[in-house]
N, C-alpha and C positions, 0 to 999 in steps of 0.2 A: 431381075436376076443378075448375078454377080457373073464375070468371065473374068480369065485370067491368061494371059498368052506373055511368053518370051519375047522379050525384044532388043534387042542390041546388048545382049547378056542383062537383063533386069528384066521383070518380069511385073507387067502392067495388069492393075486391077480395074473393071469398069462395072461399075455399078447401074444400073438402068431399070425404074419403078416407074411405070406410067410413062408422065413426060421428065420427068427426074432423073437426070442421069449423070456421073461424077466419077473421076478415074482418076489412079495415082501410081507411081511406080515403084517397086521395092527392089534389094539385093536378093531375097529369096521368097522363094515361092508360101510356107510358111505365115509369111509376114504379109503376103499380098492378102490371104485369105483371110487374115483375123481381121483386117484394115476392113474388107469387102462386106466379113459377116457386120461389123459395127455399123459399117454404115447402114447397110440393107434395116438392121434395127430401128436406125436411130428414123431415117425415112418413113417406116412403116410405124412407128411411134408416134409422128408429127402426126400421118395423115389417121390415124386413129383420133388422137386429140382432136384435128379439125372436124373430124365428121360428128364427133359427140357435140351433145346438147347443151349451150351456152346462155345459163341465166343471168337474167341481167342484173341482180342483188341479192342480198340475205333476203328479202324480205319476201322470195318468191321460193328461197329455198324452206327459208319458214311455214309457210303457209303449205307447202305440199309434206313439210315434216309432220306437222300437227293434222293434218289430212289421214297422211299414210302408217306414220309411226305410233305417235302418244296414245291414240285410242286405244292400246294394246298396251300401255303402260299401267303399272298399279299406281302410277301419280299423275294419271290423266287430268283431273280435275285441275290440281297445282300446276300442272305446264301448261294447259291452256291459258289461265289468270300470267304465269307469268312470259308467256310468247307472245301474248293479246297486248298488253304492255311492252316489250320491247317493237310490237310492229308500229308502236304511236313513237318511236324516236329514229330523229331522222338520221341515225348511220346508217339503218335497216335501207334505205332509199338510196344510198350514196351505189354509181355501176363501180362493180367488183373493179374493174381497170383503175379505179381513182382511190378505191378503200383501202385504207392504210389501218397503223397502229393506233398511230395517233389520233382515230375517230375512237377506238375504243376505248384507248388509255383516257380521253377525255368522258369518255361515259363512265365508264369505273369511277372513277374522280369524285366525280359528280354522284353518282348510286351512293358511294361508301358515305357522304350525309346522312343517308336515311337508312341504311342498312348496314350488317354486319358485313366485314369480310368472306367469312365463313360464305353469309347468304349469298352473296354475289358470287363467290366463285362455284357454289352450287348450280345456281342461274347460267351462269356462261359456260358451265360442263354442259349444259342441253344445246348451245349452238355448236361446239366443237363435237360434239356427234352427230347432228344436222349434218353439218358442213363433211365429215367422215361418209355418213349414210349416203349422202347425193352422192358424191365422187366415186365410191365403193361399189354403192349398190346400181345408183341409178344412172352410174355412166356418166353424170355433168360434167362438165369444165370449167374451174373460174381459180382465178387466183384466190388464195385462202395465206396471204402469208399476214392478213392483220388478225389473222389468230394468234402469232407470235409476240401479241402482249403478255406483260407479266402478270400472274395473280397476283390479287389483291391478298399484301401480309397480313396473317391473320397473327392474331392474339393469341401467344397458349393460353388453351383450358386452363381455367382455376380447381383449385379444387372446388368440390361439391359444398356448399353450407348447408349444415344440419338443420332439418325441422325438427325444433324442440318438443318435448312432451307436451309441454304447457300449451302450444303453439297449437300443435293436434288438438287437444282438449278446445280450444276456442273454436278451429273449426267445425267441428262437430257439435257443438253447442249451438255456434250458430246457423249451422244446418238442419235442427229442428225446429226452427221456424222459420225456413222456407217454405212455399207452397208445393214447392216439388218434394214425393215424402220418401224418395229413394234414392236421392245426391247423397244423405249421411251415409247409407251401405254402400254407395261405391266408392265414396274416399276412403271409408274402410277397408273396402277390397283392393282400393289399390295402392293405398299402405301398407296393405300385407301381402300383394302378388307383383307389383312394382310392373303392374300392364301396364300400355300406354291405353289412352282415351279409344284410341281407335281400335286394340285389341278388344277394350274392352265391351264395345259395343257389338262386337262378331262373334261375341263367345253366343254358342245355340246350343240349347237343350243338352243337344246328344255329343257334346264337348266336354259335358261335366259328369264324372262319378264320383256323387257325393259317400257311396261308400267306402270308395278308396281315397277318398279324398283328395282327387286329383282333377284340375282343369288342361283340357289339351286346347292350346293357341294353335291356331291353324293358318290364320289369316297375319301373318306379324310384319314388320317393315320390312326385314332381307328377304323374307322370302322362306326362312328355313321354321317350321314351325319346330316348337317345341312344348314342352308338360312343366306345370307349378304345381308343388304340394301345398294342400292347403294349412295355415294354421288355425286355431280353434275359432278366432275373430274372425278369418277369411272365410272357413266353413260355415259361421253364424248368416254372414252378412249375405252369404252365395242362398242362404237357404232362404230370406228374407226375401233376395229380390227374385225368386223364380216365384213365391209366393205372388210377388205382385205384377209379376210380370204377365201378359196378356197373348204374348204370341209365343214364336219357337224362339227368339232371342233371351240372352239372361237380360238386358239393360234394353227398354224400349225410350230410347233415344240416341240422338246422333251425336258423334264426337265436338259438334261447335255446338249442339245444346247444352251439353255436358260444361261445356267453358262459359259458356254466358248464364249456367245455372252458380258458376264454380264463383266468377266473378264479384255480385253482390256479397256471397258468404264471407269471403277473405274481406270484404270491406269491411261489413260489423262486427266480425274480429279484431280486426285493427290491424291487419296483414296483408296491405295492397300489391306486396314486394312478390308475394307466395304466386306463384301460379301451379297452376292443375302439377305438370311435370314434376315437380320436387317432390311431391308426392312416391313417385318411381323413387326420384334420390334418395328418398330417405330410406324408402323398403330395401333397396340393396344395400345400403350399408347396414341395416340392422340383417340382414343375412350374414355378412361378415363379422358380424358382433354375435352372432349367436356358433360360430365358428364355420361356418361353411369355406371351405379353399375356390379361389376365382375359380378355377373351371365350374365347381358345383354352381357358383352365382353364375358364370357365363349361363349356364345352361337353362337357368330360372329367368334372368334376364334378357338371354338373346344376344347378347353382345359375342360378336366375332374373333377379336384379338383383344389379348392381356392390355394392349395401350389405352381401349380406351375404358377399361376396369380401373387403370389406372389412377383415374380423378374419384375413386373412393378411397385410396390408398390410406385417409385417417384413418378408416373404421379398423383396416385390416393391422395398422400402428399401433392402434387400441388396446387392439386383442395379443396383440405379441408383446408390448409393454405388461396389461396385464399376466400372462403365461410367464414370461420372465422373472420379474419380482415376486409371484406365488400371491397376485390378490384374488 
């Protein structure tokens, strides 16, 4: 408790918490009391701090993250492989009292060999909300200031490279003779709905009306679902595989089946470069070629802001070039 009394015309403030006690003298009374309130704070601020819970590295705060947090995440699987991984390098071990920048800016250093920028500072946004969640939620204490590393510069987006016709045509040639006999309808499907692999494997039954011709995503990466119209190829190819489909999903296989059925096809094409995704690429820009305005694509696509529509920007040049000159 704080006191305040008069004394030899000044007016002494004492402050007394426990065994903690500290007193100073002011010209008015005013001044004694805001000196008194700060201190009483800053005291009851310390002894907060000491009584919370002090772990002794990331690597403890990790492991009660992935415990308490990620199972409740839609990319549970990906932060386990990539938490499981950072707990085999030794900054995770170093006590917080000794953990600097400079253990991480050396591990950045070092990751960006093998991985994107992009990648890594996706990776390191899952310890800066670790490290957020303990302090926030669960009361811990440690210093966190070797979070104060810089991200790793990324690279602007390039634009998108176009999958040519011809390009398409080979894969799909050469997806009929693979032993899997429903990889060629879902490149088709998703050259003409521009899902990712993992929407595409979530689509079930009662998501599609093929009389309206419309599929509803339900399960997508933000979170927000949304509806694709189909066109005639998309409608064929959707009719195909519910034909062969066996349970309540429309694709009965998993999104890395899907890539290691996708992988040999692009080889005996002669398209090692193509991965599953471009696939997406190329559907949205041919929405923009058939005239749709970003918002109509956002909406097809899922994409949140105009920036990052942005990296189809040719299709959309295409189309205004043509409309311009009257071809």
């Amino acid at each position: 408790m704080a006191t305040i009394r008069k004394r030899h015309n000044r007016y002494q403030a004492q402050v007394r918490i426990g065994l903690h006690s500290i007193s100073a003298s002011f010209d008015t009374r005013p001044e004694a009391r805001a000196w008194a309130a700060g201190e009483e704070a800053k005291i009851l601020s310390a002894r907060k701090t000491h009584d919370c819970y002090k772990p002794s590295n990331m690597a403890e705060v990790i492991h009660r993250y992935m415990a308490v947090v990620s199972p409740y995440k839609k990319t549970y699987t990906y932060e386990l492989i990539v938490l499981g991984a950072m707990l085999k390098e030794p900054w995770t071990i170093v006590p917080f009292d000794h953990l600097g920048a400079g253990h991480l800016a050396e591990y950045r250093d070092r990751r960006l060999k093998t991985i994107k920028a992009t990648s890594f500072n996706r990776q390191f946004c899952i310890i800066r909300h670790a490290c957020k969640i303990a302090k926030t939620e669960w009361g811990w204490a440690f210093n966190d200031e070797f979070l104060s590393v810089r991200k790793a510069p990324e690279i602007p987006a390039q634009p998108v490279k176009r999958l040519k016709d011809v390009d398409l045509e080979k894969l799909l040639k050469a997806s009929e003779i693979c032993r899997n006999s429903i990889i060629k309808y879902i490149i088709t499907l998703a050259v003409e709905t521009g899902m990712r692999r993992s929407e595409l494997c979530a689509i079930t039954r009662a998501n599609i009306d093929l009389v309206q011709g419309v599929i509803l995503v339900l399960e997508t990466k933000n979170g927000h679902p949304r509806s694709i119209s189909l066109t005639q190829d998309g409608h064929t190819a959707v009719k195909i595989l519910l034909a062969y489909s066996k349970g309540d999903y429309l694709v009965d296989m998993t999104p890395n089946a899907i890539r290691l059925s996708f992988e040999p096809i692009r080889s005996r094409a002669g398209l090692r470069q193509i991965k599953f995704h471009h696939l997406r690429h190329e559907a949205l820009s041919r929405f923009f070629e058939m005239g749709l305005t970003p918002p109509e694509v956002a909406s097809v696509s899922g994409h949140r802001t105009f920036k990052q529509l942005m990296r189809y920007s040719h299709a959309m040049e295409d189309r205004i070039k043509r409309i311009v000159q009257g071809q």
